[in-house]
C-alpha positions in Angstrom: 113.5 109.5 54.8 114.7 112.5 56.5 113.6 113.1 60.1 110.5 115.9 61.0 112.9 117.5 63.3 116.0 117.5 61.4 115.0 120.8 59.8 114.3 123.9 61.7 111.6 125.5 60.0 109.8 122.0 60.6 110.6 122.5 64.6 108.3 122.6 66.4 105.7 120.1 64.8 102.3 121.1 64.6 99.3 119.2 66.5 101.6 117.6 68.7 100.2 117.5 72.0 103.6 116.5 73.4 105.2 119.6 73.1 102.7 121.5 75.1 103.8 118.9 78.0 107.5 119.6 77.0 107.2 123.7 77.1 105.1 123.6 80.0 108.1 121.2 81.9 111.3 123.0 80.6 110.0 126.0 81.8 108.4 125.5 85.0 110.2 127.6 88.1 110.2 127.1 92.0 107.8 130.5 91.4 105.0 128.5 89.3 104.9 126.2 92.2 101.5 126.6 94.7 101.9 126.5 98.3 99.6 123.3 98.5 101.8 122.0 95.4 105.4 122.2 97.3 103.2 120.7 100.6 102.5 117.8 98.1 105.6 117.3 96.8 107.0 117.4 99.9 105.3 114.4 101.4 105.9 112.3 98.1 109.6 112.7 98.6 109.2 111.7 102.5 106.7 109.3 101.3 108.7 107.7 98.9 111.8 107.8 101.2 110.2 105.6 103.4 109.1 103.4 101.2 112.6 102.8 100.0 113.9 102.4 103.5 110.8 99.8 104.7 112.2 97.9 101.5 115.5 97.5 102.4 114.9 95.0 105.0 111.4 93.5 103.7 111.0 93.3 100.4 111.8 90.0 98.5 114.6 90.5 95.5 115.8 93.9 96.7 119.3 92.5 98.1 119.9 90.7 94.7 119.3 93.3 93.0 121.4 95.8 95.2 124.3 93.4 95.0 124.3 93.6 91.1 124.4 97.8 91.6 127.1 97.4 93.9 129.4 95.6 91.9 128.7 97.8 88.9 129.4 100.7 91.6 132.8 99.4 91.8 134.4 101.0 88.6 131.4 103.7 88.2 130.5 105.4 92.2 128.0 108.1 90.5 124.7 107.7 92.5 123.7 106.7 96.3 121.7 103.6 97.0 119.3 104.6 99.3 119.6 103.1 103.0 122.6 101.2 101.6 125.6 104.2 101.6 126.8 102.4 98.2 127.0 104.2 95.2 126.7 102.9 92.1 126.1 104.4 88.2 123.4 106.7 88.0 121.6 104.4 85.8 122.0 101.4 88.6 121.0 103.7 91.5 117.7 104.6 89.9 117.0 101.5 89.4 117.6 99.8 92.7 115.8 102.7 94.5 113.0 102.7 91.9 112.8 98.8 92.5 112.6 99.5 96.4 109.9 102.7 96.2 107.5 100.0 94.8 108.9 96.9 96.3 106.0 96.7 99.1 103.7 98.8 97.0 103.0 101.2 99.7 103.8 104.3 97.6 101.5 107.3 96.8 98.9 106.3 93.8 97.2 109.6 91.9 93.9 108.3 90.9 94.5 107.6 86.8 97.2 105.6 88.0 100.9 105.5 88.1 103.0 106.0 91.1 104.0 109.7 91.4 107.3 109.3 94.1 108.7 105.6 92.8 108.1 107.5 89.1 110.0 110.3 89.3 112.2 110.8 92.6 114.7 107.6 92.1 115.3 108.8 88.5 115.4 112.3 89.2 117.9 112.0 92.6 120.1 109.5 90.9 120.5 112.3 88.2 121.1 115.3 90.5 123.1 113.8 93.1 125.6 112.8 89.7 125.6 116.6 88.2 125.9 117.8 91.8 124.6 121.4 92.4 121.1 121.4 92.7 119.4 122.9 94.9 116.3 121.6 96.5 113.9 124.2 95.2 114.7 122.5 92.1 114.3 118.7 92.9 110.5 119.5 93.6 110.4 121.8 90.3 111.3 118.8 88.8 109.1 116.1 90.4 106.5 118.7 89.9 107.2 118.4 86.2 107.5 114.7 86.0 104.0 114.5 87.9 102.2 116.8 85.9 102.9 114.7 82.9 102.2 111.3 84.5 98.5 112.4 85.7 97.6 114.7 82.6 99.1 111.3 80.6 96.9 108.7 83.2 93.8 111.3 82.7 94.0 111.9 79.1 93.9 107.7 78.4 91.7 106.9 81.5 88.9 109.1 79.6 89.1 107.4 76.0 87.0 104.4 75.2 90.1 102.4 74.8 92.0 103.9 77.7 88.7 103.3 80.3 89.9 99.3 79.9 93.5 100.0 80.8 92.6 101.6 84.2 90.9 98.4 85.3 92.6 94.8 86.1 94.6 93.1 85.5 95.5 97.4 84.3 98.6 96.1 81.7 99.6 99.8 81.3 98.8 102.0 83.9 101.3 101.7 86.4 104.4 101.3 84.4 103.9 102.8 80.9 103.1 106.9 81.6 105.8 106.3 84.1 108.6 106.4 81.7 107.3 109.9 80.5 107.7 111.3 83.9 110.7 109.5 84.7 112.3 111.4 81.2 110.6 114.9 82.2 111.6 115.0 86.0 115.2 113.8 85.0 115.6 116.1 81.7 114.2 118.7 84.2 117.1 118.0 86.8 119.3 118.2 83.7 117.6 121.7 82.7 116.7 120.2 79.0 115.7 122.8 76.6 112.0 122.4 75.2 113.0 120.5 72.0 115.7 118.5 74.2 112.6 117.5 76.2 110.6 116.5 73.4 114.0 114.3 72.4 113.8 112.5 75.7 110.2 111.7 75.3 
């Protein structure tokens, strides 16, 4: 069976609700941004900083998990474990601090659900501190991008029949599963993903 998008006059697909999320994030700029927005953004990457920090010390798991980062760090130094000063491959790095923004579960919360900061910024930083070059102007463009998804993805399912139940406990999806989406926007957006390369990612 040949693939939808393997054919260019069949790119983009039509009805495809993604891709309006994928244009939107490959061509957001510093520009688009609102002055409350950056303010936002702002205090989700302090936020989530902290949070990171607090769980170095605090949080149950976190040294094993940062001792299996470090020895993959050993052959592949690509990305900064936060509070730690090891690196470790991108991959690794993202997911130690990821584990560590959520660890004490004291990280921001938008109100369909998912985690905005422990979401996007350890994904997204592990990325750009890799590339190297980005400014900062950028990092938020991109954890703008990652956000909008996760809350137009937690609001869009929070206000179906079905989606009403997922938003309530024991909530099976809503903190992990939209997550992902933002995770693959704010990253393909530190990696300056075309449209369709977005639409790849998710």
């Amino acid at each position: 069976m040949t693939h939808p998008f393997s054919h260019p006059h069949r790119y983009p697909p039509k009805n495809d609700a993604a891709l309006g999320l994928c244009t939107y994030a490959a061509n957001l700029t510093y520009s688009d941004l609102p002055d409350n927005v950056v303010w936002t953004l702002k205090r989700i990457v302090l936020d989530t900083l902290g949070t990171i920090l607090a769980a170095n010390t605090l949080a149950d798991g976190i040294p094993e998990l940062v001792q299996i980062a470090r020895a993959d760090g050993r052959n592949l130094p690509e990305s900064t474990i936060v509070g730690f000063g090891d690196k470790a491959p991108a991959m690794m790095a993202a997911l130690a601090n990821g584990a560590m923004a959520h660890a004490l579960n004291y990280d921001d919360f938008s109100e369909y659900g998912g985690h905005l900061g422990a979401s996007t910024i350890p994904a997204a930083l592990a990325v750009a501190q890799h590339r190297g070059g980005l400014s900062g102007k950028d990092f938020l463009v991109a954890l703008a991008a990652g956000a909008e998804v996760l809350c137009r993805l937690g609001a869009a399912i929070a206000m179906t029949e079905d989606g009403a139940s997922l938003t309530r406990p024991p909530r099976p999806l809503r903190i992990q599963l939209w997550g992902y989406f933002s995770a693959a926007v704010a990253t393909g957006s530190v990696m300056n993903l075309t449209t369709r390369q977005m639409h790849t990612a998710l």
